[in-house]
N, C-alpha and C positions, 0 to 999 in steps of 0.2 A: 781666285787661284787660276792658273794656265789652264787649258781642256786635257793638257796631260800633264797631272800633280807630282812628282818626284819626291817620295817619303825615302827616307834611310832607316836601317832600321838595323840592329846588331843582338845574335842571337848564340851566346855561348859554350850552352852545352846540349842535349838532345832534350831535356823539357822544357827549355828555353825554346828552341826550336819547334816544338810544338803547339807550345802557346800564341806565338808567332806567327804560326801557320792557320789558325784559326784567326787571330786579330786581322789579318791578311784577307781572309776571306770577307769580312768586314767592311773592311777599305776597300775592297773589290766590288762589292755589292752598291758601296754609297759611292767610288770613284772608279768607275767601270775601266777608263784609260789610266791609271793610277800605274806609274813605273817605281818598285821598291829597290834599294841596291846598299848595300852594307857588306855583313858576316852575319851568313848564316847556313841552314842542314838542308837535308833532303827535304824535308816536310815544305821549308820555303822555297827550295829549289822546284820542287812540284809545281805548284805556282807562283813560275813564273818571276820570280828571284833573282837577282844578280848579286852574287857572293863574290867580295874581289879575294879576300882569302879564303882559309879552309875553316867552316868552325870549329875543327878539330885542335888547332892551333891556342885556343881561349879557355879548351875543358878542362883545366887542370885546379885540384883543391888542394886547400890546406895551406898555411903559411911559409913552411920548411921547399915544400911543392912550387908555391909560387915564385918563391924567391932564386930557385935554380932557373926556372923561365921568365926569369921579372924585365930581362933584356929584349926578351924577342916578342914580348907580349907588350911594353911601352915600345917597343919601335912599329907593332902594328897600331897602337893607338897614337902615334905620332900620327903617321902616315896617311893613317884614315881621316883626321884632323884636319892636315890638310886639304886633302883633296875634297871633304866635305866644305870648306871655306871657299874652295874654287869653285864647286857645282851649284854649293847653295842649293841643299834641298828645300822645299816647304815646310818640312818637319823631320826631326831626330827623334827615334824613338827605341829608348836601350831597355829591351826584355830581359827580364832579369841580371846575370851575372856583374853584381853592386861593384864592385872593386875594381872590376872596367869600364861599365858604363857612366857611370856617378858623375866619374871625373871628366870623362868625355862629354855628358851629355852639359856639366855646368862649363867648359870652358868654348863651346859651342854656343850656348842660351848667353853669355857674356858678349858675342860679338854678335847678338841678334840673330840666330836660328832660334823658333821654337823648339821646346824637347816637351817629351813623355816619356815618365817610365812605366813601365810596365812591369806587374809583382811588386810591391811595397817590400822591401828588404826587414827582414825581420829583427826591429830594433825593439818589440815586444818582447822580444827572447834571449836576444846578445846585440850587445853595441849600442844601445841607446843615444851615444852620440854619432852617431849617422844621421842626425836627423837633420842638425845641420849641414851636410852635404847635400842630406834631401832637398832642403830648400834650397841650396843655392844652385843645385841642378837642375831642379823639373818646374817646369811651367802648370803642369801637372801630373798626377799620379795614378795608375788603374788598379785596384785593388782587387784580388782577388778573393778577400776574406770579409766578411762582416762588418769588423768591429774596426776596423783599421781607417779607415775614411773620419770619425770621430776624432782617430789617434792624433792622425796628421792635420787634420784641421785645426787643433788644439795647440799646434805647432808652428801655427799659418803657412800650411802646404793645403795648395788644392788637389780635393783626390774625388774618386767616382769609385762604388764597389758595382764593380761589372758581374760579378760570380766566378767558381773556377771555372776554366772553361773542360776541364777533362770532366766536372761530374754534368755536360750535356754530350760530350761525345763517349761516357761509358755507358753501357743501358742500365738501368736500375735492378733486372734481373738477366745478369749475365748466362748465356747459354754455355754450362759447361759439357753437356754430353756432347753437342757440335765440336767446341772448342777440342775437345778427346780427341774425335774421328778426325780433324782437321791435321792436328797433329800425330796421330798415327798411336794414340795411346790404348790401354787397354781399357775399359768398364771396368772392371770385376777388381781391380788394384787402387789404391790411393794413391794421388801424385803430387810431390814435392817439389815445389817451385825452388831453384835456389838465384837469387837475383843481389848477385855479390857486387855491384854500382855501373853507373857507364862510361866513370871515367879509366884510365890508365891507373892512374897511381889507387885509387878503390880497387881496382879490380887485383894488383901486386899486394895488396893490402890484406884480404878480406877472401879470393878465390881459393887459395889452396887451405884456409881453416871452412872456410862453406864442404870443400869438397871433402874434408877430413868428417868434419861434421855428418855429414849422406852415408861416408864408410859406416860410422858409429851404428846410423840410424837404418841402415841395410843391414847390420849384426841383426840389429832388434827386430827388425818387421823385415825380409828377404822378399817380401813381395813386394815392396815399393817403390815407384817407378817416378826416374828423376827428371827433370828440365830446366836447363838453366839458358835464358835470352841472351844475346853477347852483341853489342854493338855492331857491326858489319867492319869496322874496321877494325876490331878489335879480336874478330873472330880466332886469327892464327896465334897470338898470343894465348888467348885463353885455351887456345885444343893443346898449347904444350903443358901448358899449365894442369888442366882434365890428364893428361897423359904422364904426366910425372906422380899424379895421385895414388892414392890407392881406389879412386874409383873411376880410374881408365878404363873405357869400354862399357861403363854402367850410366852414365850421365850423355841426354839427347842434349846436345846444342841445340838451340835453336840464331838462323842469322835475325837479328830481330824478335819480332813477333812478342816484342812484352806482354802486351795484352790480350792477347793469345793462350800465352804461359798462366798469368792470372784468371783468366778466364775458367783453364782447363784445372787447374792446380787445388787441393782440398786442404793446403797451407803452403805458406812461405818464407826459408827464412831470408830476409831481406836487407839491403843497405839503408842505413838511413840519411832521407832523400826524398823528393817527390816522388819515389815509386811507392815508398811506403801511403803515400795518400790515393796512388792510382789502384793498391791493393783495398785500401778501405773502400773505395768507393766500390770492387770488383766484391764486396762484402768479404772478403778474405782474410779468415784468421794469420796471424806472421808472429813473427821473432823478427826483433829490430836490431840490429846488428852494427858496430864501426869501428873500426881500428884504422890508426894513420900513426906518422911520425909523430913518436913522444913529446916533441918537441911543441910542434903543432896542435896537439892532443893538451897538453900541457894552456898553451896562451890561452885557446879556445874554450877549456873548460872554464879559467877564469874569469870569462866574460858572461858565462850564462845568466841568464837571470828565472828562468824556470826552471823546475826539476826534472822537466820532458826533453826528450831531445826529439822523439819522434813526432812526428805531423799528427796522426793520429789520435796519439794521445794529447799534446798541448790541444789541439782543437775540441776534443773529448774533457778536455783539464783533468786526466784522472789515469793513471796506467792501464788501459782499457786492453794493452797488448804487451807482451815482455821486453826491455830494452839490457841489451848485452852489450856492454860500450869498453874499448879498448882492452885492458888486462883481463876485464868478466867475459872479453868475447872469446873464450875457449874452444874448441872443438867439442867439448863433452858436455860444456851448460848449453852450447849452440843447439847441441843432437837433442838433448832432455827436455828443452822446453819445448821444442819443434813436435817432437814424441807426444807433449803433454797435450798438445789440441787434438791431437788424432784419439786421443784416447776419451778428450771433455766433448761428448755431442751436446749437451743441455748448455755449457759454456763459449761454446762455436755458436747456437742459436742463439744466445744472448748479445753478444759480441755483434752479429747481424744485423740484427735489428736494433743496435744500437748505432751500424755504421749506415742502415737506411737510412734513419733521420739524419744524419751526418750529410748522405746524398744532397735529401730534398733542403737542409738550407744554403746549399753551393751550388745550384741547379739555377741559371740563368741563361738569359739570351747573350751572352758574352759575346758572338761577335757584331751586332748591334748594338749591344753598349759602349763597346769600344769604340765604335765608328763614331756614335752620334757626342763624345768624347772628344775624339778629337777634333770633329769639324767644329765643339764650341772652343777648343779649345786656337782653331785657325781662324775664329772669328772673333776671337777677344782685340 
């Protein structure tokens, strides 16, 4: 390779970006002069990044979602196409978001760039035939789950289980009385994390029954003290959103600070989503929560192939936390289940020490794995 390696690298939504941001540190370590340049967030912008677009432009879910943005998202995958054929990086490597990267990363690896993706797309859960995309896009695959390296090898995809990388950047006993004073909370109150998604169309989705939901749940307990984390670009939407409720004036924004909010928080109700796994790993009891367009709702249930939707439990194989999915995600079953961990201590402590061991088997040196990853995979 050149003494300055040029990786690409594309990263779609904010835990996209994060995982990113650690793989990053990786290649940083094993290719000190290492230039990255793609799409992607702050977390890569931090180090050192060159993002030609916004990755805000790529966060959008759901099928009904995609399809009103399906223009301006293939003409950034065009675009990027090219000009990756003209720089010719060393390596392409699409962190998560499947349905963009997949197709960019096989029609790249076609005309001789290596590619890696990063996060195994869950065809254990829905879509089983992604697998063939799989192969015909990655050279190979980082896994951030267990079992999944097996999957795809069974499939003739080369894969590597690196660990997740958020259960080495969560601590194993999160400090919530800090996390309290950090954020300006009280002790002597319980606090409600409400963490309604980070994209746009989640948060139109899912914000004003989350917030309806805290109304309910401030009838019943008046003591209880709310925080909900909001994207940074997403902040002024969601204060009209908070402001239209009926719990305007009672709910802390925070810009950021997810982890923060889980830290500090003694439950959550949440999107489902990798934050519901960044709640497990914070040991924190939640309510799983999702609503989107019917329509979308509709395809996507027909493709499940387990009864979990949330991370937590499929990784758990067992409903280990409550899931409220589209028409069951009420405002009134939201507030009751949410209610019902504040009221279970002996079912909160089990729950815990159910998601430590969850920890220590996702506990890796993920940005070292990654690395020595892909240098075999630049020396094949």
């Amino acid at each position: 390779m050149p003494s300055r390696p040029v990786f690409s690298l594309v990263a779609g939504e904010p835990s996209g970006d994060l995982l990113a941001g650690l793989l990053m540190d990786g290649l940083q370590t094993r290719w000190p002069e290492v230039a990255s340049v793609g799409i992607g967030g702050p977390q890569m912008l931090a180090r050192g990044f060159q993002s030609w677009w916004p990755m805000d432009k790529l966060a959008v879910r759901g099928y009904i979602e995609v399809l009103r943005h399906y223009a301006e998202i293939a003409s950034i995958r065009r675009q990027l196409k090219a000009r990756l054929l003209r720089e010719w990086p060393q390596l392409f490597i699409g962190v998560d978001a499947p349905d963009f990267n997949l197709d960019l990363e096989a029609g790249l690896r076609s005309r001789g760039i290596r590619t890696v993706h990063f996060v195994c797309p869950s065809i254990w859960a829905w879509r089983p035939e992604r697998i063939d995309k799989i192969r015909a896009a990655a050279d190979h695959v980082l896994c951030i789950f267990p079992f999944e390296p097996a999957l795809l090898a069974s499939h003739g995809v080369q894969a590597s289980y690196v660990g997740h990388p958020l259960a080495q950047v969560i601590p194993a006993q999160p400090d919530a009385a800090a996390a309290r004073q950090a954020l300006g909370l009280r002790e002597d109150a319980a606090v409600v994390a409400l963490l309604p998604g980070s994209r746009r169309s989640e948060m139109r989705y899912l914000a004003a029954r989350f917030f309806e939901a805290a109304a309910l749940m401030r009838q019943a307990r008046p003591e209880l003290q709310f925080i909900c984390p909001v994207v940074p670009s997403l902040l002024p939407e969601m204060t009209q959103l908070l402001q239209a409720s009926p719990m305007a004036g009672q709910v802390t924004l925070l810009q950021g600070q997810s982890h923060a909010a889980l830290a500090a928080c003694d439950v959550t109700l949440i999107a489902s989503g990798t934050a519901t796994l960044e709640a497990a790993l914070f040991k924190r009891p939640m309510v799983i929560a999702y609503n989107m367009n019917r329509m979308s709702w509709r395809l996507m249930h027909r493709q499940q192939l387990q009864p979990w939707v949330g991370l937590p439990n499929i990784l758990c194989e067992d409903f280990v936390v409550p899931e409220l999915l589209q028409d069951a995600a009420t405002p009134k079953a939201l507030a009751e289940a949410t209610l019902e961990w504040l009221q279970s201590p002996q079912k909160v402590q089990a729950l815990q020490a159910r998601f430590g061991r969850l920890h220590e088997e996702l506990r890796r040196d993920t940005p070292s794995l990654c690395a020595e990853a892909v240098a075999q995979v630049l020396a094949a």
